[in-house]
C-alpha positions as CSV (number, residue, x, y, z in Angstrom):
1,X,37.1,5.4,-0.3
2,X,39.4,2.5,0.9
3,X,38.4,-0.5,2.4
4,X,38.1,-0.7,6.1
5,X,40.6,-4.0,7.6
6,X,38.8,-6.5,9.3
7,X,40.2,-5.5,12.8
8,X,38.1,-2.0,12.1
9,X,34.9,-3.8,11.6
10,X,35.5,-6.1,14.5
11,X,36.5,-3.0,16.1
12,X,32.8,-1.3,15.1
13,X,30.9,-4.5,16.2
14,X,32.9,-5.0,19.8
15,X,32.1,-1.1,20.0
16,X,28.2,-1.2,19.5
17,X,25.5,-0.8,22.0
18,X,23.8,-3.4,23.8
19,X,20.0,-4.3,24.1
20,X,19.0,-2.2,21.3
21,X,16.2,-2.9,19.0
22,X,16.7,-4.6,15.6
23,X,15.6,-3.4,12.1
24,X,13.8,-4.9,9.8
25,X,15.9,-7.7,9.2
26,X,15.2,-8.4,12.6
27,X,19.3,-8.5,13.4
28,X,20.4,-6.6,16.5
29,X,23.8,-5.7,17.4
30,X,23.5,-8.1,19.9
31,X,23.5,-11.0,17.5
32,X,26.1,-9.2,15.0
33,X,28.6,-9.7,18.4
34,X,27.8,-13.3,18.7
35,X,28.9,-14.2,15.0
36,X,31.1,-17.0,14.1
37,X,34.3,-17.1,12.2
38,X,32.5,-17.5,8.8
39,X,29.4,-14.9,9.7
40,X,32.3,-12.4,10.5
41,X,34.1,-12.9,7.6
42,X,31.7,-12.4,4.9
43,X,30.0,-9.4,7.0
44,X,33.9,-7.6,6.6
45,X,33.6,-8.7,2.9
46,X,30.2,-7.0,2.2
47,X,31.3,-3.9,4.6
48,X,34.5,-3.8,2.5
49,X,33.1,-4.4,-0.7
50,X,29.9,-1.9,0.2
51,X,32.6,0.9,1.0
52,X,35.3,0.4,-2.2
53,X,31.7,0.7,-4.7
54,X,30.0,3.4,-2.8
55,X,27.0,1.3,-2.7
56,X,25.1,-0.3,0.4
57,X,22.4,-3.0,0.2
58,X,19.0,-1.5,-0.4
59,X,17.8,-3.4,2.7
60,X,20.0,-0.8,4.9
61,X,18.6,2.2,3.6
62,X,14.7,1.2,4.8
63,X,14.1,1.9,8.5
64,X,11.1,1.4,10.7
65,X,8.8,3.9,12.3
66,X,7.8,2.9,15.5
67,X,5.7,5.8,17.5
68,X,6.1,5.1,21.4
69,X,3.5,6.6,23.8
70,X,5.0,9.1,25.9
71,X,2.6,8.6,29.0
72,X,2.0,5.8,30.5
73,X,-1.1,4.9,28.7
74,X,-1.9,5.9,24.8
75,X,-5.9,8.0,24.0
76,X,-5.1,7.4,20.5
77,X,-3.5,10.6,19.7
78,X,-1.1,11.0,17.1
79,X,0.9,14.1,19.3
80,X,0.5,11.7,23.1
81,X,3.4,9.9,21.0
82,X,6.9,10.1,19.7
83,X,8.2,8.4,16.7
84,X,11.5,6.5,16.8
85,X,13.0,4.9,13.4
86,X,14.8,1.4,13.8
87,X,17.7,1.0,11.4
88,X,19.8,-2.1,10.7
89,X,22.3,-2.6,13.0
90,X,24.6,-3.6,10.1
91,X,24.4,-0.1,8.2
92,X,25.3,1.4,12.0
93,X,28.5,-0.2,12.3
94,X,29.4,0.9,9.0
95,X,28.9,4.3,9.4
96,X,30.6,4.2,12.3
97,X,33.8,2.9,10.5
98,X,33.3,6.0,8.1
């Protein structure tokens, strides 16, 4: 697989949702858009470098499971919820390079 250039990244991060919640790391998409010139240029260097070895950091492939009541108010039941899974913002804008 070829390296994405670094217009496609900024392309990915100018293209990603607003007001979303972070992963883990605790970095939202928000925050990705609001990098400097140095931020941004090592973020295209692990995206590029992630893509040429076929390998992402471990820390992208965890997600958090996060169950959200669906009514107004929560008994305690497990099925009076849905679960969502927060995944790093990072891995998204990858994958929407791919």
């Amino acid at each position: 697989m070829s390296a994405p250039t670094r217009q496609e990244v900024m392309d990915a991060i100018t293209a990603a949702p607003l007001e979303k919640a972070p992963g883990m790391s605790g970095l939202s998409g928000d925050l990705l858009k609001q990098l400097g010139p140095i931020a941004v240029n090592i973020f295209v260097v692990l995206v590029q470098a992630s893509m040429i070895q076929c390998k992402i950091p471990k820390e992208w492939l965890k997600g958090l499971i996060y169950c959200i009541p669906k009514g107004p108010s929560w008994s305690g039941k497990v099925n009076e919820v849905r679960p969502i899974t927060l995944l790093e913002h990072a891995r998204k804008i990858m994958f929407t390079i791919i």
